[in-house]
GULO-258057 format. One record per residue (C-alpha): residue in one letter; x, y, z. Coordinates in steps of 0.25 Angstrom, whole numbers, padded with zeros to 4 digits, always signed. Example, Ala and Ser with C-alpha at 12.3 -4.5 7.8 and 13.67 -1.06 7.14 Angstrom:
A+0049-0018+0031/S+0055-0004+0029/
***
This chain:
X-0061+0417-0139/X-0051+0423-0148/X-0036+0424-0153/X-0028+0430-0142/X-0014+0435-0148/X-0002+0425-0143/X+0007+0430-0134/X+0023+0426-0133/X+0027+0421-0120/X+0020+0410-0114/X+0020+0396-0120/X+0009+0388-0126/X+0007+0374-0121/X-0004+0363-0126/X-0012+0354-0121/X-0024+0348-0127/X-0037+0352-0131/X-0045+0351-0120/X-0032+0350-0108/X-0036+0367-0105/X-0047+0364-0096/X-0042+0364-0080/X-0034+0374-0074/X-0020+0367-0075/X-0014+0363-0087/X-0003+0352-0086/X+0008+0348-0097/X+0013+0336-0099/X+0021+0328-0109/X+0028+0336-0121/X+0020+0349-0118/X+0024+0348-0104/X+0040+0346-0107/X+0039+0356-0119/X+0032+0366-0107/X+0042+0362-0093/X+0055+0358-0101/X+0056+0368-0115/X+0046+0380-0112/X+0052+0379-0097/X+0039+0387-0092/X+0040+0389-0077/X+0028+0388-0065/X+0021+0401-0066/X+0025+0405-0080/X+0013+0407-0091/X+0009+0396-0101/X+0000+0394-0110/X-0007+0381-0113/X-0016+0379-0126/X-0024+0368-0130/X-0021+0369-0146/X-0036+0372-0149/X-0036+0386-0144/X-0036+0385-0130/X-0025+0392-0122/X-0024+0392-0108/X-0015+0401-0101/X-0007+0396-0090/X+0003+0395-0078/X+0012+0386-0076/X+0011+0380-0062/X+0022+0368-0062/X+0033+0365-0071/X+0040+0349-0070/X+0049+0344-0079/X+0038+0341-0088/X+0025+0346-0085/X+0020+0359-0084/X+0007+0363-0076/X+0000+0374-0078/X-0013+0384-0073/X-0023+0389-0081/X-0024+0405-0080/X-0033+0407-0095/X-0040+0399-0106/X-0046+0405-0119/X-0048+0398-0130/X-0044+0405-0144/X-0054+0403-0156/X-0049+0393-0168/X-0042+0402-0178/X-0051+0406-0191/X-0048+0406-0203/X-0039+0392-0202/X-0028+0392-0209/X-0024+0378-0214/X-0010+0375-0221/X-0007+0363-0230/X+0008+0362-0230/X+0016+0353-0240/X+0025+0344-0232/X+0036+0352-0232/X+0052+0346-0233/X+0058+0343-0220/X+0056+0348-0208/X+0052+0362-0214/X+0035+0355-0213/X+0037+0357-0197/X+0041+0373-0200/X+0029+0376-0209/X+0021+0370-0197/X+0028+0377-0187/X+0027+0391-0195/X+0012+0388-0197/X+0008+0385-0185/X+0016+0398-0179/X+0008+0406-0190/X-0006+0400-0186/X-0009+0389-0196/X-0019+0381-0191/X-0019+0368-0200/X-0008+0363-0206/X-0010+0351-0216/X+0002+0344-0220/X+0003+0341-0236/X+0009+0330-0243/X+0007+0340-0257/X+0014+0331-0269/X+0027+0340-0269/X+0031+0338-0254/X+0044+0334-0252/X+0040+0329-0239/X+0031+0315-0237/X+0025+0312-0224/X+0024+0298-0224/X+0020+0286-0214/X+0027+0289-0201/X+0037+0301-0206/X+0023+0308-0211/X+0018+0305-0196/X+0030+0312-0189/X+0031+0324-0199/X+0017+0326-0196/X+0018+0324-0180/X+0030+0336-0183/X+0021+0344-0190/X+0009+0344-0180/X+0020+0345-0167/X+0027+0357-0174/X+0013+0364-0175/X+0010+0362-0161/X+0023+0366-0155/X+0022+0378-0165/X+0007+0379-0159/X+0012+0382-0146/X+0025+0392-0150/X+0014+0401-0157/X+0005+0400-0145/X-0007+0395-0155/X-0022+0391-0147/X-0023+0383-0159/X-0015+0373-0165/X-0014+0371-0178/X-0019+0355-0185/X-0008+0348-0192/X-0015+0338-0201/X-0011+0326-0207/X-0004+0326-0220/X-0012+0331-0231/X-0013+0326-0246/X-0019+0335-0257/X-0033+0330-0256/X-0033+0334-0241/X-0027+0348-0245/X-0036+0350-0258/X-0048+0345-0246/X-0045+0355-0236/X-0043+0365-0248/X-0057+0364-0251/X-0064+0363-0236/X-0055+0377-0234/X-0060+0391-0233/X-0049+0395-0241/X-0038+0387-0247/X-0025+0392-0253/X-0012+0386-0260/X+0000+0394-0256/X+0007+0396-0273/X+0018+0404-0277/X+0013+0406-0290/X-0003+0409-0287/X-0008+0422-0291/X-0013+0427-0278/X-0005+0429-0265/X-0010+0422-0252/X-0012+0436-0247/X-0025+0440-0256/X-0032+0429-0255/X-0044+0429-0249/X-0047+0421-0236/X-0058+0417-0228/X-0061+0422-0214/X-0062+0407-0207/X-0061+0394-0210/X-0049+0386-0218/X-0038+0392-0224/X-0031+0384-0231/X-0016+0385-0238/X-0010+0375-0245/X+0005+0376-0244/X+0013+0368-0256/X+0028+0361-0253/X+0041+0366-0258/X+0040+0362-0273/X+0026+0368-0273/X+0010+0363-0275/X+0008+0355-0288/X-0001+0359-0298/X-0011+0346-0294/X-0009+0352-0281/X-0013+0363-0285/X-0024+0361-0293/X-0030+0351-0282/X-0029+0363-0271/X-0036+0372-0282/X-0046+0366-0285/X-0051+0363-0270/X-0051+0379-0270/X-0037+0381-0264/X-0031+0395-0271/X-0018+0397-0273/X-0010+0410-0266/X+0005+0415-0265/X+0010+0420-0253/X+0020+0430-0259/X+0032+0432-0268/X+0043+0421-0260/X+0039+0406-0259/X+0041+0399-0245/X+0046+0388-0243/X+0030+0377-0240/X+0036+0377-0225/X+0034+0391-0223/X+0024+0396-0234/X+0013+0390-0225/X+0014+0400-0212/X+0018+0411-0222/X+0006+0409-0229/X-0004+0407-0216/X+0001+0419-0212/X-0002+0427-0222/X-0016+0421-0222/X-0018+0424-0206/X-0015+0438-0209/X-0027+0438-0217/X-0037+0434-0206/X-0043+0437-0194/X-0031+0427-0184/X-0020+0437-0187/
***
């Protein structure tokens, strides 16, 4: 049980939990297309197969068709869940720019990333466009899952209000608000060892004051991450890593 070092080279591939139990592992469907038709992998090349709740097998592939790939089971091992968590709320940002901040986040090592509907998002998820931006969200952070070579993938909830945000705030082991103007910089604050690390990331015109207040008193504090100020679709995985840094997962 551990965190192995990812190594560049072989692709990642998933399945579902539970599919790395026999000796051949079979893709079908979009994973097999994405495998035979744009990764091109070739009979007797390596590659690797994860299940997205931190199993990896490593593997062989033994048939290539236009579609399908099958492959031999060389290695499981399972890698432990990562500790501290590190939660993100992120603002719904303009645009397409809400599919970049996952992309970055999930490269970085995010593990949770809540969408939020904060009062000064330009953006609005609703009824059935609400449904597709967050199918885009969750695809984007399994495709970036499988670039960055991640046992675990990382939960892309459903849209969040404040009083879901101010909720998890107070359930965390540590909860921060990402603010240009606080007094202490993200770097100096203290962090616990395990459980939920929360940081609340604002949209482009900023946190309001309610907001504010609300995340405050549910015990979030509030932190700069230096002299610049990102833009809310890269200030998330700027942030989470400079938090990573600080633990024992980097």
């Amino acid at each position: 049980m551990g965190s192995p070092v990812p190594v560049a080279g072989p692709p990642l591939f998933l399945v579902p939990p539970g599919d790395l139990t026999t000796d051949t592992i079979t893709l079908s469907g979009p994973e097999g297309h994405h495998a035979a038709a744009v990764r091109r992998v070739r009979q007797g090349e390596r590659a690797d197969v994860g299940d997205g709740a931190g199993t990896i097998a490593t593997c062989t592939v033994l048939s290539v068709t236009r579609d399908t790939v099958v492959l031999e089971v060389q290695t499981v091992h399972q890698v432990s869940p990562p500790d501290p968590r590190i939660t993100v709320v992120q603002a719904l940002p303009k645009g397409d720019r809400g599919e970049l901040a996952v992309e970055l986040m999930t490269e970085v090592g995010v593990d949770t990333i809540v969408p939020w509907s904060a009062h000064r998002s330009v953006a609005r998820w609703q009824g059935d466009r609400g449904a597709r931006s967050l199918a885009r969200w969750r695809s984007t952070a399994r495709e970036s899952s499988k670039q960055s070579r991640r046992p675990w993938l990382p939960t892309v909830t459903d849209l969040a209000t404040l009083a879901d945000v101010t909720k998890r705030a107070s359930a965390a082991a540590r909860a921060i608000v990402l603010e240009a103007a606080a007094e202490h910089p993200l770097s100096r604050l203290p962090l616990p060892t395990e459980g939920e690390i929360l940081l609340v990331i604002g949209p482009e015109g900023g946190i309001t004051p309610a907001e504010r207040t609300a995340l405050g008193e549910a015990g979030a504090a509030e932190a700069h991450l230096g002299p610049t100020v990102l833009r809310t679709s890269t200030a998330g995985a700027a942030a989470a890593a400079v938090l990573l840094t600080r633990t024992a997962r980097w």
